[in-house]
C-alpha positions, 0 to 999 in steps of 0.5 A: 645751378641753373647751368649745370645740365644735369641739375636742370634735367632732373627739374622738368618743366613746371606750368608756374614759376614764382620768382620771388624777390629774384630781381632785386637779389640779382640785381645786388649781386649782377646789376643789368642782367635780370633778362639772362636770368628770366630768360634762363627761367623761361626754359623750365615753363610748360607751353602756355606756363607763367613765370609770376615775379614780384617782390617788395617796393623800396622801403622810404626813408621817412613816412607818417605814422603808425607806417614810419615804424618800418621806416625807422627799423630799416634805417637801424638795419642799414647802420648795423650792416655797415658797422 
């Protein structure tokens, strides 16, 4: 949606952007061109505004415990997706 024109007109500008995980959702679905899409968001900032992107780190495939419990349901998560 961010090139329709007329969807873009009724956004405005905003002094904060927080692009939450935006990253690597594009980078799943369109590897190599998170820069169009900052750039594209940078249009929607007020002069001096903020575009603030974050995201998870990569879960590891093992840790010690208790933080191997997030590990583990992430393993179970990827074998259920590929079933």
């Amino acid at each position: 949606m961010l090139h329709s024109p007329m969807f873009s007109a009724t956004l405005g500008l905003f002094d904060t952007i927080l692009a939450d995980y935006l990253i690597g959702a594009v980078d799943g679905f369109s590897p190599y061109t998170q820069d169009v899409i900052v750039e594209k968001l940078s249009h929607y900032l007020n002069p001096g505004g903020k575009i603030y992107i974050i995201g998870m780190n990569p879960i590891p495939d093992t840790n010690l415990p208790p933080a191997n419990i997030v590990s583990e349901v992430s393993i179970i998560n990827m074998m259920n997706a590929n079933e």
